[in-house]
C-alpha positions in Angstrom: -5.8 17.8 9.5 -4.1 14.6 10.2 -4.8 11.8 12.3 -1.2 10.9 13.5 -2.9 7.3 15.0 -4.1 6.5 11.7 -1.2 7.8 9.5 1.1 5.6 11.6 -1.4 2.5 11.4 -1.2 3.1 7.7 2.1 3.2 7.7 3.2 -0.1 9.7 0.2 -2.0 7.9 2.2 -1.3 4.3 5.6 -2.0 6.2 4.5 -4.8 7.3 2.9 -6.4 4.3 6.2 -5.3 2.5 8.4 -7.6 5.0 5.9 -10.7 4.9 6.5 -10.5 1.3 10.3 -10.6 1.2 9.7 -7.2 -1.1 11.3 -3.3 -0.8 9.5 -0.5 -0.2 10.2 2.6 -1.6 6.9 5.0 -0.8 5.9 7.8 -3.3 6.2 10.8 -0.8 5.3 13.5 -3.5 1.6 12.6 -2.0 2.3 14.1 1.6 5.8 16.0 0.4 6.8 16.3 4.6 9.7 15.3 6.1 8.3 14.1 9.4 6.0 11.6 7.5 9.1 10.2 5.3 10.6 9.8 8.6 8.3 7.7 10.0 8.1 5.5 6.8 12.2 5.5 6.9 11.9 4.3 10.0 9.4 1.8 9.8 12.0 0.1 7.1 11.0 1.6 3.9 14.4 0.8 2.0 14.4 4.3 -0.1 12.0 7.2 -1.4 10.7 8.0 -4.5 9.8 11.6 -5.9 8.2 12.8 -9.0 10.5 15.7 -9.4 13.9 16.6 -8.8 12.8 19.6 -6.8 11.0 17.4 -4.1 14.4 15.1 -4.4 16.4 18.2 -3.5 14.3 18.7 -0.7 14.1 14.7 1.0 18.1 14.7 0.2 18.5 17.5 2.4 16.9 15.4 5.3 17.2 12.2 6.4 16.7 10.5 2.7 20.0 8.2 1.4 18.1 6.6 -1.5 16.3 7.9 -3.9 14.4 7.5 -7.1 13.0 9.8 -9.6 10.1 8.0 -11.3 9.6 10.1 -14.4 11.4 9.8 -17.6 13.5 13.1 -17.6 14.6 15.2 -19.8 17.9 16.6 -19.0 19.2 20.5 -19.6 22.2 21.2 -18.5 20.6 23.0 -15.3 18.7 19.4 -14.2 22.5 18.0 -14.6 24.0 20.3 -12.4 21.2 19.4 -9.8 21.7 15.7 -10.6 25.6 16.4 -9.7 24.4 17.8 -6.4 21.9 15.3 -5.3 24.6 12.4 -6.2 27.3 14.0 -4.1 24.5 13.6 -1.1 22.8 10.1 -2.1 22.2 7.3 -3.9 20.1 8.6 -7.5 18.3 6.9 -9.6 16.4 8.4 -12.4 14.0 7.0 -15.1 14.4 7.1 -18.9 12.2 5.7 -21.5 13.5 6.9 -24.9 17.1 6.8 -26.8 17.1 10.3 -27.2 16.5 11.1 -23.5 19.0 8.7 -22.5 21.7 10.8 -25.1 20.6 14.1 -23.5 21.2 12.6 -20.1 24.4 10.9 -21.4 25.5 14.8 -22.9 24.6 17.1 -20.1 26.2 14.4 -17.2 29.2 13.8 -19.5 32.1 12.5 -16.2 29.2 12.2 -14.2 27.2 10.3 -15.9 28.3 7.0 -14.2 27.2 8.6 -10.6 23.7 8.1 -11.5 21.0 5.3 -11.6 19.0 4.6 -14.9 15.4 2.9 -14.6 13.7 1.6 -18.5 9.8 2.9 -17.7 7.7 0.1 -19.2 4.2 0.5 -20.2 2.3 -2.1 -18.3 -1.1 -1.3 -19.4 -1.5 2.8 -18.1 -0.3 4.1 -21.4 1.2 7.3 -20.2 4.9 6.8 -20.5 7.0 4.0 -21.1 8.1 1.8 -23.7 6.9 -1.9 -24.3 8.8 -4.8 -22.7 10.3 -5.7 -26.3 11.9 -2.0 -26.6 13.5 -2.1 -23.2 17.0 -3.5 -25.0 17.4 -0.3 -27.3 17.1 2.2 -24.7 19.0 1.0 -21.7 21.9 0.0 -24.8 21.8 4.1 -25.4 21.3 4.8 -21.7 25.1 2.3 -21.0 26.3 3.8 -24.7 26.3 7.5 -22.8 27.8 6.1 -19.8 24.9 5.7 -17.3 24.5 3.2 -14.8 21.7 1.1 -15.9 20.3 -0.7 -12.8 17.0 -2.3 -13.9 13.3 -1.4 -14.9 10.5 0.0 -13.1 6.3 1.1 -14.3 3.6 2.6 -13.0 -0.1 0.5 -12.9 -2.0 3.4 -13.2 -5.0 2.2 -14.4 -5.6 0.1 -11.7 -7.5 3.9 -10.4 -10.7 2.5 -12.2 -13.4 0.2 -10.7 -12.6 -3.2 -10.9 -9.4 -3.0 -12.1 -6.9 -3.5 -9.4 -6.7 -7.4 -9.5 -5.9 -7.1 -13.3 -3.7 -3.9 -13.7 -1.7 -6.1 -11.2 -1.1 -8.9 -13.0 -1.0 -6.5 -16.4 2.3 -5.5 -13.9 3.4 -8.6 -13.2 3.4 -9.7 -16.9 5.2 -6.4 -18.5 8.0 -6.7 -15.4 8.7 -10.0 -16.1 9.0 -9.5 -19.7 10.7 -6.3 -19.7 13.5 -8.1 -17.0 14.0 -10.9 -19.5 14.3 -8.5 -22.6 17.5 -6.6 -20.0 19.1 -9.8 -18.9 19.1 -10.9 -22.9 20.6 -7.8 -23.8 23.3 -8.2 -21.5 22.7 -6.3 -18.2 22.3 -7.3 -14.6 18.8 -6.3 -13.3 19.3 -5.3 -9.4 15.9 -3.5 -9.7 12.3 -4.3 -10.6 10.4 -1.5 -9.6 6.3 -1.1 -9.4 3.1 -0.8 -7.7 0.3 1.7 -6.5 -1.7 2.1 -3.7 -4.5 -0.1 -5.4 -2.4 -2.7 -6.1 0.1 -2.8 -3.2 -1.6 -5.2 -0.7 -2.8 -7.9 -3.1 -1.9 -11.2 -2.3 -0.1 -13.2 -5.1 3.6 -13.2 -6.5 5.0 -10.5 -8.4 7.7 -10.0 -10.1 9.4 -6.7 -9.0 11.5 -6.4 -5.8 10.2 -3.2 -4.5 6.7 -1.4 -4.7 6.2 2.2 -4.4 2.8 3.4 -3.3 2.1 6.5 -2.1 -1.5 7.3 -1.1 -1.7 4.4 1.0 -0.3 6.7 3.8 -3.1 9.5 4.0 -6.1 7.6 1.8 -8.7 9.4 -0.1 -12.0 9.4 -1.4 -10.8 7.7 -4.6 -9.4 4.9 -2.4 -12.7 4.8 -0.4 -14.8 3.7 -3.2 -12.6 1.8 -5.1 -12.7 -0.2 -2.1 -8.9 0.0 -1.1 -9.4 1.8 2.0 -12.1 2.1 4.4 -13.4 5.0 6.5 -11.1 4.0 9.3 -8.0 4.3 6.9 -8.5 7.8 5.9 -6.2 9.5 7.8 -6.2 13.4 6.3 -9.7 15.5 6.5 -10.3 18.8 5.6 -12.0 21.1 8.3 -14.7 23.2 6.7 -17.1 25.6 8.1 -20.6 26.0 6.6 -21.4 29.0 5.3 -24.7 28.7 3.8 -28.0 26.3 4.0 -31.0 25.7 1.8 -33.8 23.5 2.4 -34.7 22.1 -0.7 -37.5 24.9 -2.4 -38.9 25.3 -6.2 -36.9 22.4 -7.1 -33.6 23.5 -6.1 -31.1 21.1 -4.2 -31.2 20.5 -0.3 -27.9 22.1 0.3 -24.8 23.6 2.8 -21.9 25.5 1.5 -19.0 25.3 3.0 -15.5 27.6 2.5 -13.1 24.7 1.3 -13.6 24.5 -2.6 -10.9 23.3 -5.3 -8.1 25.6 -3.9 -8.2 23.5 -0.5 -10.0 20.2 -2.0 -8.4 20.1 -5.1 -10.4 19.8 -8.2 -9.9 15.9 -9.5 -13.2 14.1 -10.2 -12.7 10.7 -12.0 -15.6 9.8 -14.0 -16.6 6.8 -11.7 -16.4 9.0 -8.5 -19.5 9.7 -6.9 -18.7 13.6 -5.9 -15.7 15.9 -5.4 -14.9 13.9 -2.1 -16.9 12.5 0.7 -17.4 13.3 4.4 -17.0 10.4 7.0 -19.1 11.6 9.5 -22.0 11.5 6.8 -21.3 9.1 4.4 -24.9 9.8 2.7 -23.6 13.3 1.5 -22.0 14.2 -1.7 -19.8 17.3 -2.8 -21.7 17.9 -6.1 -19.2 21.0 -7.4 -16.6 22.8 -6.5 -15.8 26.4 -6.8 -12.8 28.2 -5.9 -14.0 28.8 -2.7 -16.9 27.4 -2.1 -18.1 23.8 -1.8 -21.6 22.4 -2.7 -22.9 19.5 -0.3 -26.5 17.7 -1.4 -27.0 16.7 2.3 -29.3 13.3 2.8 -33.2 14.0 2.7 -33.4 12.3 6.4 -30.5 14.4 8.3 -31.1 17.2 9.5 -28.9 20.3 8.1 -26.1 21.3 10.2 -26.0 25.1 11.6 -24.2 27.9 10.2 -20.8 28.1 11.5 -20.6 24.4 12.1 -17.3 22.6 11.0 -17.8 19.5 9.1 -14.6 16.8 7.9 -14.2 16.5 3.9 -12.2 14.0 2.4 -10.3 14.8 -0.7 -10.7 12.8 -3.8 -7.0 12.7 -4.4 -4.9 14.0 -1.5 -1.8 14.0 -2.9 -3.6 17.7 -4.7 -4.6 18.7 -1.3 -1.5 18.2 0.3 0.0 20.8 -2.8 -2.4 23.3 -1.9 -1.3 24.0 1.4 1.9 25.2 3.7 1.6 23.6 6.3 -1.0 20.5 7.9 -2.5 20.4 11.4 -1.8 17.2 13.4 -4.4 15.5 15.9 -4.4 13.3 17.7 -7.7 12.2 19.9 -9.3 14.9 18.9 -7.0 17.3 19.9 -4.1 19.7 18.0 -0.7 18.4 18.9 1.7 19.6 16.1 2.1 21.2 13.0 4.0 20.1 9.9 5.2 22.3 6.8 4.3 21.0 3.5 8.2 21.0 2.7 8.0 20.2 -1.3 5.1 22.1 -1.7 5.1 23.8 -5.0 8.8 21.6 -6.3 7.5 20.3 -9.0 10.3 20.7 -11.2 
């Protein structure tokens, strides 16, 4: 379920922070992947979308989208450059790169065509999935122009700003690798129209930075992982998960005072970062934790002062990362006061290529 009041508070609050700041926003929709909520975001003056995949691309180019950019270092076959060919005949493109070699494939399977579309240099900024370090940004967008792409700046991901007391210093780990990696392009001759970062951790903290647009993405929904890093609070949450218990215990022989309930990790998804406290967390009892997930089912240790709820009784889980939840599903229920007042298909769902 979504809150439509809250999704839309969520949504002007990041809008709004974005304008204050003179910066561009450019949300990660793969964590909803629905039209009508890139709508509103479009509308409340995000400049442009980003996607994961060109499969969820396809499927935001085909509504309202103009602008979009793929924020994983592809690796073109000639059946991605087709696709590419396709999506640039509808909108502005831009893709990211991090290697020589990928920006050669890219080059070879556009050939003509390669001009039509927008390169981004991943940096590493301190997340150390992919990326290159400032200092090797030269080589690859020199290969990336060398096979006749359009090399338009440089963009990472502060991904390890999803830890406890990180935010504040995977930001400036940001700031630092942007504004090196910026330098190292200008130096080797290019114009940088695009500096390209953020997260939902790191979005709203104060302070200059050095790119021109941030792209967070679970800012819109929030999650239990945003909960207690202490990004978001209860009243920011704005997608639950209606579950039904199924089962109660009262603690006996030692075992666990307990409900089940039928949403396990093929509704809740099954993420559970070290740190976190449970497989997600329920607002209305903030006490409770999810303690395991089946496929089906999930475990609740329920507080030693509340009383159990009944069999049958519907209780609201938050996910630990929604943007899994949101994958799970065809379609999501919107509220609004309590009360049903639309639905929305999950339109990428399952585009993850």
């Amino acid at each position: 379920m979504i809150d439509i009041d809250v999704l839309e508070r969520n949504i002007e609050r990041m809008a709004s922070s974005m304008r204050n700041r003179g910066l561009k926003l450019r949300p990660h929709v793969k964590t909803h992947k629905t039209l009508e909520i890139a709508s509103k975001q479009l509308a409340a003056g995000a400049h442009g979308l980003t996607v994961a995949t060109i499969g969820e691309a396809e499927v935001f180019a085909a509504g309202e989208a103009s602008d979009i950019f793929i924020a994983y270092p592809l690796w073109i076959t000639a059946h991605h450059a087709d696709r590419l060919r396709t999506l640039a005949a509808k909108c502005t493109i831009g893709v990211g790169l991090d290697s020589v070699e990928g920006a050669a494939a890219m080059g070879s399977q556009l050939g003509a065509d390669a001009g039509s579309i927008n390169v981004l240099i991943e940096v590493d900024s301190g997340h150390h999935r992919s990326g290159v370090l400032p200092g090797e940004v030269g080589d690859v967008a020199r290969a990336a122009a060398a096979a006749g792409l359009n090399v338009t700046g440089v963009f990472t991901f502060p991904g390890h700003s999803y830890k406890p007391g990180m935010p504040v210093g995977a930001a400036q780990n940001e700031n630092e690798a942007l504004g090196q990696a910026t330098a190292e392009l200008e130096a080797a001759g290019f114009e940088v129209n695009e500096i390209s970062g953020g997260s939902t951790p790191t979005a709203l903290l104060a302070g200059e930075t050095a790119a021109t647009e941030l792209r967070p993405g679970v800012y819109v929904l929030g999650d239990a992982q945003q909960l207690e890093l202490e990004r978001c609070t209860w009243d920011d949450i704005a997608l639950t998960v209606a579950a039904t218990v199924t089962s109660r215990h009262e603690a006996r022989g030692g075992n666990l005072r307990r409900v089940i309930v039928d949403a396990g990790s093929k509704i809740m998804g099954s993420d559970r970062p070290a740190w976190a406290t449970g497989f997600g967390r329920l607002p209305d009892y903030p006490d409770a934790r999810i303690t395991a997930l089946s496929e089906h089912h999930a475990t609740i240790e329920w507080p030693q002062d509340t009383e159990l709820p009944a069999l049958g009784q519907r209780l609201r889980l938050v996910p630990n990362h929604v943007c899994l939840a949101m994958n799970l599903v065809d379609e999501v229920t919107i509220v609004k006061d309590g009360s049903v007042v639309d639905r929305w298909a999950v339109a990428a769902r399952g585009r993850n290529s």
